[in-house]
C-alpha positions as CSV (number, residue, x, y, z in Angstrom):
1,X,164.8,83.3,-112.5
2,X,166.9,86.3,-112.3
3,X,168.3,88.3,-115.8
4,X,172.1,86.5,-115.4
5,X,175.0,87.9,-117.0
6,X,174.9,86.9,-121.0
7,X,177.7,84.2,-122.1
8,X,178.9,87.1,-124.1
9,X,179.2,89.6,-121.5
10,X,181.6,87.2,-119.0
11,X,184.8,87.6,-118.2
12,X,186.6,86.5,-121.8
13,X,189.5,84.6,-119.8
14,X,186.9,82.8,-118.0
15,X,185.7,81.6,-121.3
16,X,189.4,80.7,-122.9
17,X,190.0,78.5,-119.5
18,X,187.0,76.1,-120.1
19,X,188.3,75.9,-123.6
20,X,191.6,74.9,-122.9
21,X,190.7,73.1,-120.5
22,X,188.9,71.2,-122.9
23,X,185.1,71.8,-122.2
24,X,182.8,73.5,-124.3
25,X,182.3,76.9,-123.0
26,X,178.9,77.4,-123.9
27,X,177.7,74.0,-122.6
28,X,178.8,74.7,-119.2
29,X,177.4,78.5,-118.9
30,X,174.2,76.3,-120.0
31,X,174.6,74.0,-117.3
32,X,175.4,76.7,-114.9
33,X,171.6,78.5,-116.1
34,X,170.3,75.5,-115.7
35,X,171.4,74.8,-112.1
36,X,170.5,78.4,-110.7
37,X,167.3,78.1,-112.3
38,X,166.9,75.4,-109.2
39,X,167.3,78.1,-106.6
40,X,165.8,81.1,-108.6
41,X,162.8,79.2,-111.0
42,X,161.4,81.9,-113.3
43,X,158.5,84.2,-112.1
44,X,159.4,83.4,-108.2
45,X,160.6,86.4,-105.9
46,X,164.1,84.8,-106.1
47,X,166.5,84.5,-102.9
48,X,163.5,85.6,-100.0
49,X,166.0,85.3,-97.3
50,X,169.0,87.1,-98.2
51,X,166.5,90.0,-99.6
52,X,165.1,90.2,-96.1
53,X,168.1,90.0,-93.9
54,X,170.7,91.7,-95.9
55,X,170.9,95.2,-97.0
56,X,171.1,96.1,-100.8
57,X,174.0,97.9,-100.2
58,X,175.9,95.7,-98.3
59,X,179.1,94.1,-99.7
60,X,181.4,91.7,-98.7
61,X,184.5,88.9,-99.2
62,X,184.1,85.4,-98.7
63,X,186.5,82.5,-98.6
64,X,185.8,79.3,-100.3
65,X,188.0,76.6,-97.8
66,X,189.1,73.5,-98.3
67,X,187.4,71.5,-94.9
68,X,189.6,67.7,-96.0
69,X,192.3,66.9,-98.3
70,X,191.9,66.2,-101.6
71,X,192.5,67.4,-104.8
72,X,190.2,70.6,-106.4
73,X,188.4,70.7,-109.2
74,X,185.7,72.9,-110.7
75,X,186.6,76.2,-109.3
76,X,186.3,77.9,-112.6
77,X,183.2,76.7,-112.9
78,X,181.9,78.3,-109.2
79,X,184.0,81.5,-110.7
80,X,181.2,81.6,-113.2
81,X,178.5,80.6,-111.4
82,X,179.1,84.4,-109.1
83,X,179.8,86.3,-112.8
84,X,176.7,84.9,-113.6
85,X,174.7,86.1,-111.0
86,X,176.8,89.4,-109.9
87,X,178.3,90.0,-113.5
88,X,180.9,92.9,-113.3
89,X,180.2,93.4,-109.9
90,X,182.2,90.3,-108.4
91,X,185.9,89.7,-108.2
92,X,187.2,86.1,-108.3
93,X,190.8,86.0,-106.7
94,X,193.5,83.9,-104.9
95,X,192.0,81.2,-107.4
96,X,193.9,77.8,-106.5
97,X,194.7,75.9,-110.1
98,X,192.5,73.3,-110.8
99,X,194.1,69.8,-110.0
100,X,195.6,71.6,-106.8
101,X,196.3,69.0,-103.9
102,X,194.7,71.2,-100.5
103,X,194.8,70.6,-97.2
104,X,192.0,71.5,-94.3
105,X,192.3,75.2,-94.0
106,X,193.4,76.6,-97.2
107,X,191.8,79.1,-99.1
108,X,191.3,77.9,-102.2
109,X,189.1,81.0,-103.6
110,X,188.0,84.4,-102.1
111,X,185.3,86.4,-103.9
112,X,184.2,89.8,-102.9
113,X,180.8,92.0,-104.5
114,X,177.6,92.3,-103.2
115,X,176.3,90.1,-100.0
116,X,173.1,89.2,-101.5
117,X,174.5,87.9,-104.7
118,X,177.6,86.4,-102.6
119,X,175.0,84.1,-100.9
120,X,172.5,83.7,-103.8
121,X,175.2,82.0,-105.1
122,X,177.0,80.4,-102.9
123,X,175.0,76.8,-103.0
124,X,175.2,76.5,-106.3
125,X,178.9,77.3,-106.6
126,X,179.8,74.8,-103.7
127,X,178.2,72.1,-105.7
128,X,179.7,72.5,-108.8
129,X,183.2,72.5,-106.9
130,X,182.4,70.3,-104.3
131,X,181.4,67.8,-106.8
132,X,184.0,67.6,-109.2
133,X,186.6,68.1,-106.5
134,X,185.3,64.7,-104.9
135,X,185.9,63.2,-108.4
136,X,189.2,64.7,-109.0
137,X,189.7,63.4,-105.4
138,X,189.1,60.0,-105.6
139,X,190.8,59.6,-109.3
140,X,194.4,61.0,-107.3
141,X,193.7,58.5,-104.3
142,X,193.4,55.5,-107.4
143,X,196.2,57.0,-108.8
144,X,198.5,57.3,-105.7
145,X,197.5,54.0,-104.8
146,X,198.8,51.7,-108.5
147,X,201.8,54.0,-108.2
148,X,205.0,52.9,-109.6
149,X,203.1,50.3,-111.8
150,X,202.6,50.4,-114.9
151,X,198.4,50.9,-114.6
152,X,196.7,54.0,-115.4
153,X,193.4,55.0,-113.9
154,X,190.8,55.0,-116.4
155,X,186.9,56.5,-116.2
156,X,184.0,55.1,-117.8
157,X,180.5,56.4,-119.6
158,X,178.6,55.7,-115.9
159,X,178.4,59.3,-115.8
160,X,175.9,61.6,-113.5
161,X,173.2,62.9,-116.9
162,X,174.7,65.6,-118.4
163,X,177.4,66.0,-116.4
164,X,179.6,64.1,-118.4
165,X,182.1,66.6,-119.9
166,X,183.1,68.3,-116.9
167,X,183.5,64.7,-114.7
168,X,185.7,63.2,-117.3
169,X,187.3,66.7,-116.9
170,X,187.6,66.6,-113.0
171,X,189.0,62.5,-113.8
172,X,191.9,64.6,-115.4
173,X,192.3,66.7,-112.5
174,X,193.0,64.0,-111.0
175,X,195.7,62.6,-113.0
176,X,193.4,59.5,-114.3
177,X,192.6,58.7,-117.7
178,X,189.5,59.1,-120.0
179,X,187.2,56.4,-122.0
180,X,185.4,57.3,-124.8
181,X,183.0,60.0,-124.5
182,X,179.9,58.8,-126.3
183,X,178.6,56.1,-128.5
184,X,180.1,56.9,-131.4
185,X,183.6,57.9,-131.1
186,X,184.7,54.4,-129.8
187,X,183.6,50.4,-130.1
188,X,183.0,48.8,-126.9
189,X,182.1,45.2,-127.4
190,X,180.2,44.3,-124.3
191,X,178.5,40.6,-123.1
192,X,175.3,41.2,-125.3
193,X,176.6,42.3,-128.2
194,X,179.4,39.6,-128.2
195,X,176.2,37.0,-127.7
196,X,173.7,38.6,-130.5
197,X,176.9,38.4,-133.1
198,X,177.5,35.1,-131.9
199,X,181.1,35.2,-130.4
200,X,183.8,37.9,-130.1
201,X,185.5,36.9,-132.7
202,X,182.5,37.8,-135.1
203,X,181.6,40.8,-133.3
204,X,184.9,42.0,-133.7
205,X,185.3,41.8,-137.0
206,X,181.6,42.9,-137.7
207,X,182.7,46.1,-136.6
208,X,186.0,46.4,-138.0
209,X,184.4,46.1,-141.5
210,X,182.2,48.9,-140.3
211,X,184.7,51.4,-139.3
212,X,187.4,50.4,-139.9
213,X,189.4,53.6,-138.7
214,X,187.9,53.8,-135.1
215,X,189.1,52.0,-132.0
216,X,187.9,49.0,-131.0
217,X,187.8,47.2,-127.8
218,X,186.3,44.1,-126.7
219,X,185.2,42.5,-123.6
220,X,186.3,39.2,-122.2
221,X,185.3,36.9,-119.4
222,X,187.9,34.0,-120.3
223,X,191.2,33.1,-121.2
224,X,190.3,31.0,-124.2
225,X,188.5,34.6,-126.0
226,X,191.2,36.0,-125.2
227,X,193.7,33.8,-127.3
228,X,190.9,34.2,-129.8
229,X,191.0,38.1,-130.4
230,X,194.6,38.3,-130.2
231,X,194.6,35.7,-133.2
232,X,192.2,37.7,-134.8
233,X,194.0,40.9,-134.3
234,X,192.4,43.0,-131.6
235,X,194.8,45.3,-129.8
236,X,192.3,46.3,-127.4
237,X,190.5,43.9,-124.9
238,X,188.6,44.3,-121.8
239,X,189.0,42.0,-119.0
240,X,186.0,41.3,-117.5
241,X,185.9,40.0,-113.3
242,X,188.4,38.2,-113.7
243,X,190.3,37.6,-110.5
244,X,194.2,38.5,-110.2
245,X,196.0,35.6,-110.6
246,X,193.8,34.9,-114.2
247,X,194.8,38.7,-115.1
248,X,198.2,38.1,-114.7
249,X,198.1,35.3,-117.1
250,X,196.4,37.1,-119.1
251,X,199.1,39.5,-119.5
252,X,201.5,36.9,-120.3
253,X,199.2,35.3,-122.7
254,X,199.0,38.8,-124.4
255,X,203.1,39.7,-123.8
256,X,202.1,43.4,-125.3
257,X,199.6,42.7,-128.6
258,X,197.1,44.5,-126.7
259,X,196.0,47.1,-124.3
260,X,194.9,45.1,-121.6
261,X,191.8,46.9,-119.3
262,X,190.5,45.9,-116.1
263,X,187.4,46.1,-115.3
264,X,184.5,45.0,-113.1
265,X,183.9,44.0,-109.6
266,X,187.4,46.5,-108.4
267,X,187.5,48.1,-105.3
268,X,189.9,50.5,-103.8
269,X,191.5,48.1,-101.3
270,X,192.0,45.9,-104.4
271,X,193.8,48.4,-106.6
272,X,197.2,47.9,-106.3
273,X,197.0,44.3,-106.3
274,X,194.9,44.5,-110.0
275,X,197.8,46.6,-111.0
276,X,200.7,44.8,-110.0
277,X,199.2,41.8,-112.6
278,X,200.8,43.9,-115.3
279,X,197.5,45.4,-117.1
280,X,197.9,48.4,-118.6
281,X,194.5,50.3,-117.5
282,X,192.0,50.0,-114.8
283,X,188.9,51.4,-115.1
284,X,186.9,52.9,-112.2
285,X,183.1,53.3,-112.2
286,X,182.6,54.5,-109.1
287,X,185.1,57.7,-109.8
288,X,182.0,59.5,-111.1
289,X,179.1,57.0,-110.5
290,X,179.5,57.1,-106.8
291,X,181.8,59.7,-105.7
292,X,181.6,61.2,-101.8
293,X,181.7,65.0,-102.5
294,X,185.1,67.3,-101.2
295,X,183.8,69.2,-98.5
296,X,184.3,72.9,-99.5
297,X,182.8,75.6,-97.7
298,X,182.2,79.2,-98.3
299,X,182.7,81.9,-95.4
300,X,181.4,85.7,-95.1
301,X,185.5,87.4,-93.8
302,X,184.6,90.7,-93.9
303,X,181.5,93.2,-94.9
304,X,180.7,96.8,-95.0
């Protein structure tokens, strides 16, 4: 593994983006060290073939290019990914803003410094982006498509391991929606907790009584727990594969005293159908679970 730049030795603006952006600075320089440690595992003789093809000396620009359309995501993180590995001796520029729509052919980030760094880096840059830019990607397609409705585009927890933060953060890119983050910070009543309570009317209120000041949402498959929860007070319910036409009595059976969610068996070509019932929120698995990446490459302009 080569001696990367120290998180406190990066680019400070660097840093201040990933927190405004709402990620956690350190986690993703982590996840970057983690990800080059792929390429460059500790005690090996690090990138063998740029070492023996390119001089030392040798410096360069390359453009990263968008190759589709689609929407961008992740940049910042492929910034760091070069200060990383080149510290000072990069420059990032001609940055596109995250959440950018592109087009094939545009330049959506050039960066200049050493060739052998340039390319050390290069994979692991282009999968950070490319990644997150397919999620950012497909969340604007959902959203362009259940436009003029009154559906948002929601994610869910079905999540690539550890890569949570900055997929729910590429959904937002995209102009979706996020679901809870973890375990704790919201109540989802699902099928098996609704059966060990022994309804969802109990299961409701079980946890209600145990926090009562988080948010609660519950899961049904039928029109008649539906009626149930809204009697008991839940402003939050989940419907389960349901079809359209028992969605959109579902929204009239609500008319407003809950948040109404789809979920479960949706497809794109179904989307704007499921939206037009009247619900207020779809949510998408396959956003993050099953994404095609945005194909980004990176391009050696000019060396010296």
């Amino acid at each position: 593994m080569i001696a990367g730049t120290p998180y406190d030795a990066l680019p400070a603006g660097l840093l201040e983006e990933f927190t405004a952006a709402g990620l956690d600075a350190r986690a993703v320089y982590d996840a970057v060290v983690l990800a080059l440690a792929e390429d460059l595992p500790a005690g090996g003789p690090g990138d063998v073939t740029s070492a023996a093809t390119i001089s030392e000396t040798a410096r360069g620009i390359a453009d990263f290019g968008a190759r589709d359309h689609g929407v961008v995501a992740g940049l910042a993180v492929a910034a760091l990914v070069f200060h990383y590995v080149m510290g000072d001796d990069v420059e990032i520029s001609d940055r596109v803003v995250d959440g950018s729509a592109v087009a094939p052919g545009d330049v959506v980030m050039r960066v200049s410094g050493p060739i052998r760094g340039l390319l050390t880096a290069e994979r692991t840059a282009l999968n950070f982006a490319s990644h997150l830019s397919g999620v950012a990607s497909a969340t604007a397609a959902w959203v362009a498509a259940i436009e003029g409705t009154r559906a948002r585009v929601l994610d869910t927890r079905k999540t690539l391991p550890t890569f949570r933060a900055l997929q729910k953060y590429a959904v937002r890119c995209g102009g979706g929606l996020n679901h809870r983050f973890s375990l704790s910070d919201m109540a989802l009543v699902k099928d098996n907790h609704v059966l060990a309570a022994g309804g969802v009317v109990p299961a409701y209120r079980a946890v209600r009584e145990a926090y009562p000041d988080l948010p609660v949402e519950v899961e049904v498959t039928d029109l008649d727990q539906l009626r149930e929860l809204l009697a008991a007070g839940c402003d939050r319910i989940l419907l389960d594969n349901m079809d359209c036409a028992t969605m959109a009595e579902a929204v009239v059976i609500t008319a407003g005293r809950a948040m109404l969610e789809a979920s479960g068996g949706l497809t794109f070509e179904r989307a704007r159908e499921v939206a037009e019932t009247g619900v207020d929120l779809i949510s998408v698995g396959a956003l993050t679970h099953s994404v095609r990446v945005f194909d980004l490459g990176m391009d050696l302009r000019d060396q010296w």
